[in-house]
N, C-alpha and C positions, 0 to 999 in steps of 0.2 A: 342334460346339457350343461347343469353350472357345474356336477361333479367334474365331468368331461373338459371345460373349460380352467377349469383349477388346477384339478391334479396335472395335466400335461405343462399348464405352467409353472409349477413348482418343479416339474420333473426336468423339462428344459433347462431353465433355470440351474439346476444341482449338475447338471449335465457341464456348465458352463459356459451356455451359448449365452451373447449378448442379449441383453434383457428385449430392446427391439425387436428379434427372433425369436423369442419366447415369448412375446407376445403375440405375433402376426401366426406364429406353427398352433396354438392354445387356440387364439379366436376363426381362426382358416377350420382345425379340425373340428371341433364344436360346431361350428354351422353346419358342416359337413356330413357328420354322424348324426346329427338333428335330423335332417330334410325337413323341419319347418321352416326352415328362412331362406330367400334365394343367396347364393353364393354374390350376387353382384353386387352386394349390400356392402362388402370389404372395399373394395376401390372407390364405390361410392361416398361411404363412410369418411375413408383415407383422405381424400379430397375436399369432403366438408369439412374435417379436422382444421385442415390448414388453410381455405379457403376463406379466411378471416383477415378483416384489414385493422384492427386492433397487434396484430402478429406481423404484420409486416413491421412493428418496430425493434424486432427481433436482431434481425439483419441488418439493422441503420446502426444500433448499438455495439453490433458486432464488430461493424467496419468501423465505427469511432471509435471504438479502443484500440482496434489493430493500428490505425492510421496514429492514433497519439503513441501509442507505444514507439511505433517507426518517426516520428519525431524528435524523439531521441527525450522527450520531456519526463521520463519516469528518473533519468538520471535527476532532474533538477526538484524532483518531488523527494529523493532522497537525500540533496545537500540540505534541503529542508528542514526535511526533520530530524538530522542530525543536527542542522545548528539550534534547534528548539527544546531537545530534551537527549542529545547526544551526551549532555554531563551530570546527565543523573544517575544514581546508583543503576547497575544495567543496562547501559544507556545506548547500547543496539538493539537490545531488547526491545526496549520502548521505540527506536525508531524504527524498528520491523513493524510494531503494531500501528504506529501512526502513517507510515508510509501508507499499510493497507487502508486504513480509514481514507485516505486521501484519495488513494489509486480507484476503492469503490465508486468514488463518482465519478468515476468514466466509464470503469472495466461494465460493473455487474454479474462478475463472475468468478465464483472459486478458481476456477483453473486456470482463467489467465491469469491472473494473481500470483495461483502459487509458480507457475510458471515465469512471471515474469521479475515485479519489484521482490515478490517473499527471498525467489532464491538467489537472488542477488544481495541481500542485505543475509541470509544463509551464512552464501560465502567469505562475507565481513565478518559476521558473529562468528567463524570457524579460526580465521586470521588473526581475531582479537585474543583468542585462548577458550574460547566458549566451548563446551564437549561438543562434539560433532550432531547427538542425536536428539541435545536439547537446543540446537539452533534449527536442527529439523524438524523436529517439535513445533517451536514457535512459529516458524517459517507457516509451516502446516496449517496449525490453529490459526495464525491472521489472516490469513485464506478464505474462511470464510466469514471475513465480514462485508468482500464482495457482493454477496446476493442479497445484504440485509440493507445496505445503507444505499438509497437510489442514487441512480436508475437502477432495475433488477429485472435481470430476465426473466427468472423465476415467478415473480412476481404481475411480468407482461403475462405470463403464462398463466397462472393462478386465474387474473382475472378473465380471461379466455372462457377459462375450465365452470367458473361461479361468475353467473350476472349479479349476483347483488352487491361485489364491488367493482368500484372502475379504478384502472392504475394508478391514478393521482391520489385517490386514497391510500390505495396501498403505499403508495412511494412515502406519504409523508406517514404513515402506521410505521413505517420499517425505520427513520430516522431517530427514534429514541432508543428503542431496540440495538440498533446496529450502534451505537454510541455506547452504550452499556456494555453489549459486549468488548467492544474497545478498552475500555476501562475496568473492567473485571480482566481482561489479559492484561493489561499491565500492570493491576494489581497481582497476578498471579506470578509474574516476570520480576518484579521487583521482590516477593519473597523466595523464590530460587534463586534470584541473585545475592543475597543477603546471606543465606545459606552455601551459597555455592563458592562465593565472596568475589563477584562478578562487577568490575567497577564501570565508568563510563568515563569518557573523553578528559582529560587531564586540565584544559581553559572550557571555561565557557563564552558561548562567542559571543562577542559583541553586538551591539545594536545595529550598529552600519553591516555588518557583518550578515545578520538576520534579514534587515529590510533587502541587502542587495537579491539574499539567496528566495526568497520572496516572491520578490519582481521576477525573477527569472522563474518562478513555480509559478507565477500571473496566471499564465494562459491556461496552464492544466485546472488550474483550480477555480477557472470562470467557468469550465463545461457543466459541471453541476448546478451551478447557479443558473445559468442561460437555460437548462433542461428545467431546471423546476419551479424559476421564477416565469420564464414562458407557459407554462403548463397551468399553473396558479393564476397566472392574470389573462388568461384566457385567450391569449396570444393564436397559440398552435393547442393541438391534440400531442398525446404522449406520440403517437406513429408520426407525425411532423415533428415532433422533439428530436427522433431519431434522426430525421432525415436533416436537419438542422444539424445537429451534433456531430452528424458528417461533413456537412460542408463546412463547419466550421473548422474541424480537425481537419480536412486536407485544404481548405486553405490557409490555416496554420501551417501546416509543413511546405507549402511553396512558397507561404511570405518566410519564413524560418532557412530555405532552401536548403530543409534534409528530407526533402522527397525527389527522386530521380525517377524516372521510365523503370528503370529495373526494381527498386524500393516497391513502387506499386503496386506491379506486375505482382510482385512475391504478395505484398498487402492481400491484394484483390483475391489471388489465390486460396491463404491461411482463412481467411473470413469465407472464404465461397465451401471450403471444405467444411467449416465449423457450423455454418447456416443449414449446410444438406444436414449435417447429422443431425442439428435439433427439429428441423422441419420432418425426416425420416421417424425420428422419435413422437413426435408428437405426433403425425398423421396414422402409426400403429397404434397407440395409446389411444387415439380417440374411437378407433374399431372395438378395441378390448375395452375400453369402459363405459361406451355404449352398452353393451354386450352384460358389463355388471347391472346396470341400472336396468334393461332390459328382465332381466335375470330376478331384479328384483333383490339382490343381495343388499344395498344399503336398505330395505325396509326388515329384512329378515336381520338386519344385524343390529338397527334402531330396537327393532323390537327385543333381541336378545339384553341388550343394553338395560332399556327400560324394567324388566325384569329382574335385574338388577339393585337398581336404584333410579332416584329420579332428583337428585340432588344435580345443580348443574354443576356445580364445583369437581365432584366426583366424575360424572361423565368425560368432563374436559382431560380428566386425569388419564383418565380408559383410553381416551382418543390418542391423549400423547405418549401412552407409553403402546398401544398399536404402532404409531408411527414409526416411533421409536426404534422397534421390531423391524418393521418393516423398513426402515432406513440401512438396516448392518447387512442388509441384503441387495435392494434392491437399488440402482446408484436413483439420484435425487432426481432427476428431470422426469421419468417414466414412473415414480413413483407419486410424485406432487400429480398429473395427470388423472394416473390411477385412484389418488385417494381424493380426490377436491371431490369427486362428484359420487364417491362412498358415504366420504364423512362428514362431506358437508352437509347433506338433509338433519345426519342424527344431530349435528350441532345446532342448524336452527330450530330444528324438532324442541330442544331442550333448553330456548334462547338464549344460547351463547352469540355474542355479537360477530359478526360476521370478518370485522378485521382482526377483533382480538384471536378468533380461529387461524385466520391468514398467519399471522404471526406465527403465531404455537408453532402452524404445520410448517411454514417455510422455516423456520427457526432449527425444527426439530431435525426437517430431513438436511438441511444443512451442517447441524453436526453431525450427520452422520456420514458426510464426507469424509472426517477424520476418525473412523471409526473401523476397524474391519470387521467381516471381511471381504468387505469391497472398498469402502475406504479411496475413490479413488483420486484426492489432493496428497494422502498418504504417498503411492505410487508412486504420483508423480513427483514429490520431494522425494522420495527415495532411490529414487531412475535418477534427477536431477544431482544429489547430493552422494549417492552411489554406497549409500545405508542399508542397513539392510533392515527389512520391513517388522522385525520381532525388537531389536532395538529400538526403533521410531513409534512402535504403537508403546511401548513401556513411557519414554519421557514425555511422550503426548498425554497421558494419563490425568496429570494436574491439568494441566491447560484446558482437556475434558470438561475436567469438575468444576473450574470456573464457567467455562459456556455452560453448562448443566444449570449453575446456580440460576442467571442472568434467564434460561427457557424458564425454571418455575417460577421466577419473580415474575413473566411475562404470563405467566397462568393464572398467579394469582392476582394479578393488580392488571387490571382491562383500563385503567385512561393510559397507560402504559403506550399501549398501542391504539386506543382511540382520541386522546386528550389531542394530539395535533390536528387530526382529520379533523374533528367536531368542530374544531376552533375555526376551521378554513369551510367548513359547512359540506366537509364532502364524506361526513358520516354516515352509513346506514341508520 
């Protein structure tokens, strides 16, 4: 049954059907060819997958990004930071990276990111003289610092997948991390611009200049606070954060009045399409890794490990460069599912702390959005920007190596990702 179960999913898989269907045709035929298990176990399954009120803040975050985006406030998040570090050497550069640290605390998401602020500050860097495929590059690479700097959906997810942490950990695990990366891109921005002789904005703005553009980024930039200082003071739960973050963002847009009947309708729409697919993903994934655990495959692969070695340092090493693998294949949402409740046993097995794991694995499969050959923030800057995909994965390369550095420093230094949690007491 597990050969049965693998091989058709990698065969799927190579075939090119979405990872969702190659998961559901792998777990469907496997029980099938079995006759040990009843088939009703699939919809069953499906159902308890999703069947969690932890996930319904899936959807509440969803729609608070859509609704802030349709507020028109992403504009005021990038006069921002272009009055903040617009006149630094490269200095869209640096406002592409900080736009995205900003945007993370609404979005939670690679892809509306790159979708949204990345490629619009793209097409500045294109205007300004920047080559086209290292503005698509960067565009790309600040993308993902959506899913590391909370709220993260990924992270809603993660904790789903592993009870031993709950979101509020994770969220504040992900705030050092996601900063770093930050700052390791514009340290990598600032030496291609140097080389490239890539300058920034001609004055620097003034102070009345600064506070006004500010005030006017206010409201986007309380959503994160309101999400994690409620969450922290015990206010609401992360699934009422969400639900809050909603009312809060479309009552911003009606006191703001850039929400109309039509604005909505569209809103309610883009978020209802974007909910089914991670809810459709996630209720396959929880049949196919049922299905591993059942299998018994994370104790067959703890033990291959152990065999190995018994160093934790090394293990953690093994883990992430599986992932790693497993990231240039498989896109990130189906694969954090798949591997939480693989790799999680052999990491506690080996006591690795439980967020510093969170990290590693969300960290890892996250770059590997920018990676092909799946890659799919790539894509979509390159659909967007109208690149072609052998160019953008070449100037994406640096940018790589700094996220690279930023995942081994998070390997090897663990208050990294627990030093916040611990502090706020919501450590393992």
């Amino acid at each position: 049954m597990a050969k049965t179960l693998i091989i058709l999913f990698f065969l799927t898989l190579a075939l090119g059907l979405p990872v969702v269907f190659t998961m559901g045709v792998a777990s469907t035929a496997a029980i099938l060819i079995d006759g040990g298990l009843n088939p009703l176990l699939i919809p069953q399954r499906m159902f308890g997958g999703i069947n969690s009120f932890p996930l319904m803040a899936v959807p509440f975050f969803i729609l608070a990004s859509e609704l802030m985006t349709a507020c028109g406030l992403t504009a005021a998040l990038l006069r921002f930071a272009n009055d903040l570090v617009g006149h630094i050497r490269g200095g869209l550069g640096h406002v592409n990276v900080l736009v995205s640290m900003l945007f993370a605390g609404i979005s939670g998401s690679a892809l509306a990111d790159a979708a949204g602020p990345s490629a619009i500050v793209m097409r500045m860097m294109r205007k300004a003289g920047y080559e086209a495929n290292y503005a698509g590059a960067l565009s790309a690479a600040t993308a993902t610092i959506g899913p590391i700097i909370p709220p993260s959906i990924l992270m809603v997810i993660f904790a789903i997948s592993d009870n031993r942490v709950t979101v509020a950990g994770l969220f504040l695990a992900g705030i050092v991390p996601g900063l770093m990366l930050g700052l390791a891109l514009a340290a990598a921005n600032h030496l291609v611009s140097v080389r490239k002789g890539y300058r920034g904005r001609e004055t620097r703005a003034a102070v009345p200049e600064v506070a006004r553009s500010a005030f006017a980024a206010g409201p986007a930039l309380l959503m994160p606070l309101i999400i994690l200082g409620g969450i922290l003071g015990g206010i609401f739960t992360p699934t009422e954060a969400g639900a809050v973050a909603t009312a809060y963002a479309l009552l911003l847009g009606l006191a703001m009045r850039s929400l109309n009947l039509q604005k909505l309708y569209t809103v309610l729409v883009r978020a209802s399409v974007t909910t089914s697919s991670v809810l459709l993903i996630v209720a396959m994934a929880s049949v196919f890794g049922w299905l591993l655990t059942y299998l018994q495959i994370p104790q067959s692969l703890a033990a291959a490990i152990a065999g190995l070695t018994s160093d934790r340092l090394t293990v953690l090493f093994l883990l992430a460069g599986f992932a790693l693998i497993c990231g240039l294949f498989i896109d990130t949402l189906p694969a954090l599912i798949i591997l939480t409740p693989v790799l999680g046993p052999i990491a506690a097995q080996f006591g690795i702390d439980p967020l510093q794991f969170a990290m590693m694995l969300v960290l890892n499969l996250t770059i590997g959005m920018i990676t092909p050959p799946v890659g799919p923030v790539l894509f979509v800057i390159a659909t967007v920007g109208r690149l072609r995909i052998e160019g953008l994965s070449r100037a994406v390369l640096p940018l790589l190596a700094a996220e690279m550095a930023v995942l081994l420093l998070v390997i090897l230094v663990p208050a990294l990702s627990t030093a916040l949690p611990r502090f706020f007491g919501l450590s393992s």
